[in-house]
C-alpha positions as CSV (number, residue, x, y, z in Angstrom):
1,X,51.1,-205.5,26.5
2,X,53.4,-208.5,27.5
3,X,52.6,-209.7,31.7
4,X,54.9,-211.9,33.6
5,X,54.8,-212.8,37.4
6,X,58.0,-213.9,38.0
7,X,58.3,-216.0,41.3
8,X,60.6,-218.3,42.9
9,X,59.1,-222.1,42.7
10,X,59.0,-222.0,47.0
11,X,57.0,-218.6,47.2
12,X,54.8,-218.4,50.0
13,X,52.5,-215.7,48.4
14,X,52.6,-216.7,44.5
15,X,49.1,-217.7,44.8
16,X,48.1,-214.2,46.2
17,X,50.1,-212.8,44.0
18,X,48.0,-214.3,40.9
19,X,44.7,-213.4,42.2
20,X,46.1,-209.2,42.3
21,X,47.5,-209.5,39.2
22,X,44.4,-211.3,37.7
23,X,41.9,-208.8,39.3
24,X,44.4,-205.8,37.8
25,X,43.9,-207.0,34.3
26,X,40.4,-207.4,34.6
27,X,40.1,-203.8,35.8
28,X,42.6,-202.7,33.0
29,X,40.9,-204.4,30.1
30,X,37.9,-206.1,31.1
31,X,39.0,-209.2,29.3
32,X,40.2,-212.4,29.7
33,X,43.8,-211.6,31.8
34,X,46.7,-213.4,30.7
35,X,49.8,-213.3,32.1
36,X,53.1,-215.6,31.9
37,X,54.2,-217.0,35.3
38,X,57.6,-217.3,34.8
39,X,59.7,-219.4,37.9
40,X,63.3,-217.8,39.4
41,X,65.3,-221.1,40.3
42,X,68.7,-219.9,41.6
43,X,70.9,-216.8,42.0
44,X,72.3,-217.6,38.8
45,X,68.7,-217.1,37.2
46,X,67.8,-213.8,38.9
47,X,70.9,-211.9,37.6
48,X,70.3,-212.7,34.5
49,X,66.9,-211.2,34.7
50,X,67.5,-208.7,37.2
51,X,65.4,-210.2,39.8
52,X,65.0,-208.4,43.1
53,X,62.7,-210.5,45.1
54,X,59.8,-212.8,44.9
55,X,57.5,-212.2,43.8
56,X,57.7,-209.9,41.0
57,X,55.5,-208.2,38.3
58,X,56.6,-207.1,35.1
59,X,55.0,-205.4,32.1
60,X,56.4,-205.0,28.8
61,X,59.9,-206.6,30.5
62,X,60.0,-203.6,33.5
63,X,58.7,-204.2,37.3
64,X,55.3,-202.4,38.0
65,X,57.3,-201.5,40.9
66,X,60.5,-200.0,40.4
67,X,63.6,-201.6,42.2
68,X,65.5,-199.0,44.3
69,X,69.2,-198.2,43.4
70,X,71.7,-200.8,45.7
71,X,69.3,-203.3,45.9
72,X,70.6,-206.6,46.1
73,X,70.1,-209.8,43.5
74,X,68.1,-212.0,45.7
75,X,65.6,-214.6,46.2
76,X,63.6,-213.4,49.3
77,X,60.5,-212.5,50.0
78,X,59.8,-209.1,48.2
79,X,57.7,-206.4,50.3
80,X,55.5,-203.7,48.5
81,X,53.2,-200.8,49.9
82,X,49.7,-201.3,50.6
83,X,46.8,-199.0,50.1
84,X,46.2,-199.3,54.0
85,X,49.8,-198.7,54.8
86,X,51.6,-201.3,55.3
87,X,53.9,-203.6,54.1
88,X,52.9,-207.4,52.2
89,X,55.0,-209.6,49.7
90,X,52.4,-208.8,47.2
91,X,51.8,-206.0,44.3
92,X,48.3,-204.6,45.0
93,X,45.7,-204.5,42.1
94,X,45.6,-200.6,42.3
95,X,49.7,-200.0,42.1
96,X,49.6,-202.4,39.0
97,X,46.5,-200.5,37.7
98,X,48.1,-197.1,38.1
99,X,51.4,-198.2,36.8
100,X,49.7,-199.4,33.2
101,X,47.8,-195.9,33.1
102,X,51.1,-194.2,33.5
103,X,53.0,-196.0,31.0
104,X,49.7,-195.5,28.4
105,X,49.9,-191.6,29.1
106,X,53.9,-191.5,28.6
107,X,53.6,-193.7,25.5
108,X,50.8,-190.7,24.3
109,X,53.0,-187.7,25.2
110,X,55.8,-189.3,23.3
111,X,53.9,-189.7,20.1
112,X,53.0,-186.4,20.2
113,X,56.2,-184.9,21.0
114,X,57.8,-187.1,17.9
115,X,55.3,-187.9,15.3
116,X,55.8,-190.8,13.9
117,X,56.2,-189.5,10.4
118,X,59.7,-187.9,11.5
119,X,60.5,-191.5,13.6
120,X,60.0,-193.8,10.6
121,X,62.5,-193.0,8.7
122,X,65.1,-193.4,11.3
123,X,63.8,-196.5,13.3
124,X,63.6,-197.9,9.5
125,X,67.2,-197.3,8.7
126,X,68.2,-198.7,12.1
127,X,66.7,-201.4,11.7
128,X,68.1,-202.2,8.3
129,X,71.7,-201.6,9.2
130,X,71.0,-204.2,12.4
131,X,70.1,-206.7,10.1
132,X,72.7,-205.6,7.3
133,X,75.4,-206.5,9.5
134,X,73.9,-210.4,10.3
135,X,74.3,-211.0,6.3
136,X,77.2,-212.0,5.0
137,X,76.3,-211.7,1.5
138,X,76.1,-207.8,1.9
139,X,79.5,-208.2,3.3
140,X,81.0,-209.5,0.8
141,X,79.4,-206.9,-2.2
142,X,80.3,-204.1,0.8
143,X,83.8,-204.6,0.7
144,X,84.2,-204.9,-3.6
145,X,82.8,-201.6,-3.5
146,X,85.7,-198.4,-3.5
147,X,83.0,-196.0,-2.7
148,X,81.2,-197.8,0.6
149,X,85.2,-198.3,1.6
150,X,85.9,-195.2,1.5
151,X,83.1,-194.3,3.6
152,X,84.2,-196.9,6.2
153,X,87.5,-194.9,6.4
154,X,85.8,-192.5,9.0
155,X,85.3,-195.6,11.4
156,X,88.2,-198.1,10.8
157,X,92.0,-197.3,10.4
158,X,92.5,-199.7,7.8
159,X,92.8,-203.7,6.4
160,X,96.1,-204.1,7.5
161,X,98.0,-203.7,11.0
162,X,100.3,-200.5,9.2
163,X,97.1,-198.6,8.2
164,X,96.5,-199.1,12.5
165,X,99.6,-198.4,13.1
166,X,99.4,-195.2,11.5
167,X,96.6,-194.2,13.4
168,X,97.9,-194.3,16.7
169,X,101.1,-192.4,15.8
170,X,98.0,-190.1,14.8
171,X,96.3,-190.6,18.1
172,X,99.7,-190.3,19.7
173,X,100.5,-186.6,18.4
174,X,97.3,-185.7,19.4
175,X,97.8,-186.8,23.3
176,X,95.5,-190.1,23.0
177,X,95.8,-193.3,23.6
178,X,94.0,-196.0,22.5
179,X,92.6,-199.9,22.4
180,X,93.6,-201.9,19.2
181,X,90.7,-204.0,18.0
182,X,91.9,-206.5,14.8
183,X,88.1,-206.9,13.5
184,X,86.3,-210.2,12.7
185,X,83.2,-211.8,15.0
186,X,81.6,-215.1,15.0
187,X,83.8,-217.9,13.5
188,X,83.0,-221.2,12.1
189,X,86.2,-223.3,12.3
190,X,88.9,-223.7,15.1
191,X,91.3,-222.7,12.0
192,X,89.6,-219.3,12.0
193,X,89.6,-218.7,15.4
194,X,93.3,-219.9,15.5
195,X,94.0,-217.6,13.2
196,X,92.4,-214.6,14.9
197,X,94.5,-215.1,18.1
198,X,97.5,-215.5,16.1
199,X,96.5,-212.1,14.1
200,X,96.2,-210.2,17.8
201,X,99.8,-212.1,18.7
202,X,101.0,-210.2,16.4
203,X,99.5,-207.1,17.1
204,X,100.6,-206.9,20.6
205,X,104.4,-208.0,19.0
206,X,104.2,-204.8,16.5
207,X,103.3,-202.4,19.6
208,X,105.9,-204.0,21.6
209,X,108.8,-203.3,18.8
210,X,107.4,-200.1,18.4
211,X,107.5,-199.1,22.3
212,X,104.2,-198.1,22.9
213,X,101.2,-199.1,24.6
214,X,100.0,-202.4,23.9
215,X,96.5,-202.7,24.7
216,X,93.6,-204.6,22.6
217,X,90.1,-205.7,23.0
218,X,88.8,-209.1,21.6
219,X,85.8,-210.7,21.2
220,X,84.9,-214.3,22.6
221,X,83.0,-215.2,19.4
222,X,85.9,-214.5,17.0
223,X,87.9,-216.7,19.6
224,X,86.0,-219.7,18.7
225,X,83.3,-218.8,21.5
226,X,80.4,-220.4,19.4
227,X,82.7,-223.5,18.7
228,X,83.5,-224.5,21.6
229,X,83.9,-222.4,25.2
230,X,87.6,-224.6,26.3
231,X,88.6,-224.4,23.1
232,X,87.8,-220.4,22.8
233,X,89.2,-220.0,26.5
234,X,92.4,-222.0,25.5
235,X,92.9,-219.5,22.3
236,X,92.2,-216.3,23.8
237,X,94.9,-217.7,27.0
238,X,97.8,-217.9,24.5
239,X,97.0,-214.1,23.4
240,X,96.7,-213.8,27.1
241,X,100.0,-215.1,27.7
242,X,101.9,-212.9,25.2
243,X,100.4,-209.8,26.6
244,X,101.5,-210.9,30.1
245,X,105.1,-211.4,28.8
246,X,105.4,-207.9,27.2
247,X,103.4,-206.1,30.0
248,X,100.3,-205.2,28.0
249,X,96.6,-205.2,28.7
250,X,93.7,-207.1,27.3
251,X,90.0,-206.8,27.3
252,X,87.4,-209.0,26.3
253,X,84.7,-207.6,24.7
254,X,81.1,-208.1,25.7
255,X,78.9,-209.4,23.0
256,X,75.0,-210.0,23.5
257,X,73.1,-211.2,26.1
258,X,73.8,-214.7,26.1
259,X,77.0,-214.6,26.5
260,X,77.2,-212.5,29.5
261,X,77.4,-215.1,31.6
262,X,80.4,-217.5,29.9
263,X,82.4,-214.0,29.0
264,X,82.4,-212.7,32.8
265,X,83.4,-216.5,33.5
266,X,86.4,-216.5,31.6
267,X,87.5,-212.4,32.2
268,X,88.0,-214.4,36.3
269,X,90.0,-217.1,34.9
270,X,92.3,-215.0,32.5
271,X,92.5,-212.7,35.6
272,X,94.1,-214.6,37.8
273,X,96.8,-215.3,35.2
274,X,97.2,-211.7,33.8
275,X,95.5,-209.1,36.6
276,X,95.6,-206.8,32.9
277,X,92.6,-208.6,32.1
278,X,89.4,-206.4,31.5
279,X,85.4,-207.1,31.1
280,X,82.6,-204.6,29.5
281,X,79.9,-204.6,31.0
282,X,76.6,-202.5,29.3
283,X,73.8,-200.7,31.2
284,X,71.3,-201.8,29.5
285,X,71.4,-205.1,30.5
286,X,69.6,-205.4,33.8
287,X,71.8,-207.6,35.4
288,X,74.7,-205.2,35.1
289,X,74.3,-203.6,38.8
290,X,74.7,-207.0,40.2
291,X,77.9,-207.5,37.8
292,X,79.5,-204.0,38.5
293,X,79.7,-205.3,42.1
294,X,80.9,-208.5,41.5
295,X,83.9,-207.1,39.3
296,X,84.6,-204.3,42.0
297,X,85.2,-206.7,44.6
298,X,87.3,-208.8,42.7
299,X,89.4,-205.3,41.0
300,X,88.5,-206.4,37.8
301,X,88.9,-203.1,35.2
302,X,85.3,-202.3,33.4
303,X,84.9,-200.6,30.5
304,X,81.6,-199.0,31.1
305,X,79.1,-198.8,27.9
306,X,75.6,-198.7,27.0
307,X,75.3,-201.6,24.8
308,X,74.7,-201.8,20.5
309,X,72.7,-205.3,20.5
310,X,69.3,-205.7,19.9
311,X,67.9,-207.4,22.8
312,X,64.7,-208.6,24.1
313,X,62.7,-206.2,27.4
314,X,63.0,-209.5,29.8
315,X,66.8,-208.8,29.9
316,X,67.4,-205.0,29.0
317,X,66.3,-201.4,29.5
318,X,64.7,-200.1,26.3
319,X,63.9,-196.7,27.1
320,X,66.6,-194.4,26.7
321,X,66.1,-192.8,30.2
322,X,66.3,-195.6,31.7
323,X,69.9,-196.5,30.0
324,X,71.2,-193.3,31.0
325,X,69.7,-193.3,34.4
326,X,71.7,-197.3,35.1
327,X,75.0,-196.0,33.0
328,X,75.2,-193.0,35.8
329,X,74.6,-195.1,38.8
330,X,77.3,-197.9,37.6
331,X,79.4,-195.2,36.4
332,X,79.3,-193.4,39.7
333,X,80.1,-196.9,41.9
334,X,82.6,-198.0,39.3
335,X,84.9,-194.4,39.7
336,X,84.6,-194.8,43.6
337,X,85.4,-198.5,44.1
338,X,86.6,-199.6,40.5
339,X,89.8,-200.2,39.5
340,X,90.5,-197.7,36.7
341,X,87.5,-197.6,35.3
342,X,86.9,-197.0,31.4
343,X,83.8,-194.7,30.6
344,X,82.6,-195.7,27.2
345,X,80.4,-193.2,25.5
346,X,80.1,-189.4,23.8
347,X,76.8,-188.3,25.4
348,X,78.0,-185.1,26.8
349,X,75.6,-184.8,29.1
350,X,77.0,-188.4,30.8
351,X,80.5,-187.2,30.3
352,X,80.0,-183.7,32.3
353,X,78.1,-185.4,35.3
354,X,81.3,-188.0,35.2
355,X,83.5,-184.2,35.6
356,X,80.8,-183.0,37.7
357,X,81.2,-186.4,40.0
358,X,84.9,-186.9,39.9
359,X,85.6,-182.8,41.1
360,X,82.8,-183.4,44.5
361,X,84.3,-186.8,45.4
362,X,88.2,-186.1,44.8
363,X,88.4,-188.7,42.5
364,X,91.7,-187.2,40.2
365,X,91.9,-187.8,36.4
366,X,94.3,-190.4,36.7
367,X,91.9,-192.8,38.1
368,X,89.6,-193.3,36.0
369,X,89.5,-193.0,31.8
370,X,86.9,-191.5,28.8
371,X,86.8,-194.3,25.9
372,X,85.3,-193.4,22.4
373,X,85.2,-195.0,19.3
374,X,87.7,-194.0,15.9
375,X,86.3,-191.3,14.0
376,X,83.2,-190.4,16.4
377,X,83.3,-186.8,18.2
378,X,86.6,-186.2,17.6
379,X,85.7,-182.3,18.7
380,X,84.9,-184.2,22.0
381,X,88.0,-186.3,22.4
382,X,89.8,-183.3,21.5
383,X,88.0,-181.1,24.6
384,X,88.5,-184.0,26.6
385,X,92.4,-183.9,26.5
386,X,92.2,-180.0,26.4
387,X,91.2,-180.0,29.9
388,X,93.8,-183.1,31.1
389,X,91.4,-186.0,30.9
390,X,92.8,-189.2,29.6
391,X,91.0,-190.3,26.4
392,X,91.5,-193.7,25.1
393,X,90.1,-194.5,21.2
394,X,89.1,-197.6,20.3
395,X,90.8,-198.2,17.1
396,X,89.6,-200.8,14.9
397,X,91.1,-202.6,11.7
398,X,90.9,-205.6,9.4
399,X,89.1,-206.8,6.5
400,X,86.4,-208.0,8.7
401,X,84.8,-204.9,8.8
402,X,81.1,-205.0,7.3
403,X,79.2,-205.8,10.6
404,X,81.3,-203.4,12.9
405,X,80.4,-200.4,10.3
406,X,76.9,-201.5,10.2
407,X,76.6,-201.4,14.3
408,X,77.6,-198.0,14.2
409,X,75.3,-196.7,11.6
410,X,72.7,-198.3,13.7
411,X,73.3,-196.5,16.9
412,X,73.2,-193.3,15.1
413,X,71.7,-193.5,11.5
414,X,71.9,-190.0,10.8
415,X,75.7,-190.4,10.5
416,X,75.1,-191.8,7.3
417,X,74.3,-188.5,5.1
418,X,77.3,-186.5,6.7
419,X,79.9,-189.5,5.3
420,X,78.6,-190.0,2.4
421,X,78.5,-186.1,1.8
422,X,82.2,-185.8,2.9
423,X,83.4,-188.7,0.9
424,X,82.0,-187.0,-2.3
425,X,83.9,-183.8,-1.4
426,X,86.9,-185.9,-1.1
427,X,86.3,-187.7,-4.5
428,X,86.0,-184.1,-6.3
429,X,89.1,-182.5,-4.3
């Protein structure tokens, strides 16, 4: 069990605060307590870890206390019920006992109702393909391979920009449309990242000549984020530029954590040069709410998604109630005050609260859009259109392809029995 105090450096009632949370743990575990006071210096600092108000308690990377929906990113004085009451800037003892005994009893009920015997194998086989797609080694013995290429067939369109091409007339038939997404990640040279703005130049080029929509999502990393940020902001401007001249929309893709903070930055810049400039934000990240707001007041179009990266409790949800439960509230404020917002994900049960929410509040089909991924739920997509909702597939290709495939394995592992089976039933046809 991981306990921080999180407090701004000025706060009046940080050493009140310490004795609570000291005489908590000593009621908890009648040892030594041990907590990690961690200081909120600026406004900056709290979104990145969600911060509400000082002070704060956290276990395990979630406030003893929850923070209620459409509360602000701030640095004031935080105000918690009392067992007599009333009101003070501190979390009592009792609350922070209770809170740890709730938590205990859920963890309980949800070994029971999963024994861990059925888990392993799955959390096992996430893990691995999280990993799988950091090493380039496996990359490179991935892609020599016909049989693991054929299996990546049900999530990319192809190596080259005609196999893409192909899918979107595909797409097209089938009343879709779609984001273009010429694979590759982190880069190690400016000649790389050069040469992945030129590769999406030529993308947006092909749809032009071709007369359809031009729309593609990039990611600051394979821009030459990691190299240098002016140097990655100049690259990704000149694919900017092209798509500003043809009339066609980019987004930047949102990577992990760390670059939250430098992406958002340079979505505001490219913005006020192209305004068909779009950010993803992901609802696991705590600081998303404050973000959502941010990019409605300034019109910027979201795409809306729950977030693939393995990141650490300080900074993200990690229950997946508690995912859902932020995806639905940004979802809800992005299709009232967003500017065409893009919902990213195939949990039906998301999807038919979006229908649900859109049919109360008169929001029409045409403001808003469904996003999914090439080659997952294509029953869904399919329902989707039925019913005149405009569903937008994210259509990836390239030879960069290894860590992509391996991201989606990891979200749902169990994918990986029903390719292989229907690649073998291919091979024998």
């Amino acid at each position: 069990m991981r306990v921080e105090l999180l407090a701004t450096p000025d706060c009046p009632h940080l050493h009140l605060a310490q004795t609570e949370l000291r005489a908590a743990l000593e009621m908890i575990d009648g040892a030594t307590p041990h907590f990690d006071l961690v200081y909120v210096s600026d406004l900056d600092n709290a979104a990145g870890l969600g911060f509400h108000g000082s002070p704060t308690v956290r276990i395990d990377g979630l406030d003893v206390v929850a923070v209620a929906m459409g509360d602000p990113i701030n640095l004031d004085c935080r105000l918690y019920p009392q067992p007599d009451g009333r009101s003070a800037a501190v979390v009592p003892a009792q609350t922070i006992v209770a809170e740890v005994e709730r938590r205990r009893a859920v963890e309980v009920q949800e070994r029971a109702a999963q024994p861990s015997l059925r888990s392993l194998p799955a959390r096992i086989s996430r893990g691995f393909f999280q990993w799988s797609s950091r090493r380039r080694s496996l990359a490179r013995m991935a892609t020599a391979v016909p049989f693991t290429r054929a299996m990546v067939r049900r999530f990319v369109a192809g190596d080259r920009l005609d196999h893409a091409l192909a899918a979107l007339e595909r797409l097209r038939e089938q009343g879709m449309t779609w984001t273009v997404d010429v694979l590759g990640e982190s880069v190690s040279s400016r000649e790389q990242a050069a040469a992945s703005a030129d590769r999406y130049i030529a993308t947006l080029d092909a749809l032009a000549q071709r007369n359809v929509e031009a729309n593609v999502s990039l990611k600051p990393t394979q821009m030459g984020l990691d190299i240098d940020p002016e140097f990655c902001l100049a690259n990704i401007g000149r694919v900017v530029e092209r798509a500003r001249q043809i009339g066609a929309f980019v987004r930047l893709d949102m990577e992990d954590h760390t670059k939250t903070d430098v992406t958002l930055g340079m979505v505001r810049e490219l913005h006020q040069r192209h305004i068909e400039v779009g950010a993803v934000i992901q609802s696991y990240l705590r600081r998303s709410e404050a973000d959502v707001e941010a990019l409605n007041r300034d019109q910027i179009r979201v795409r809306l998604c729950k977030g693939a990266y393995d990141e650490p409790p300080a900074v993200a949800f990690k229950t997946r109630d508690e995912v859902d439960e932020s995806y639905r509230v940004l979802m809800e404020r992005l299709m009232l005050d967003g500017r065409y917002p893009a919902l990213a994900t195939h949990d039906e049960a998301i999807i038919e609260q979006a229908l649900l929410f859109a049919d109360r509040n008169g929001i029409a089909p045409e403001r808003y859009e469904f996003q999914m991924l090439y080659g997952v739920r294509r029953d869904l997509q399919e329902r989707l259109v039925s019913i005149g909702q405009t569903v937008r597939v994210y259509v990836p290709y390239g030879t960069q392809w290894f860590p992509y495939y391996m991201r989606r394995l990891a979200e749902r592992p169990q994918n990986v029995l029903s390719i292989v089976s229907s690649v073998l039933r291919e091979r024998r046809g």
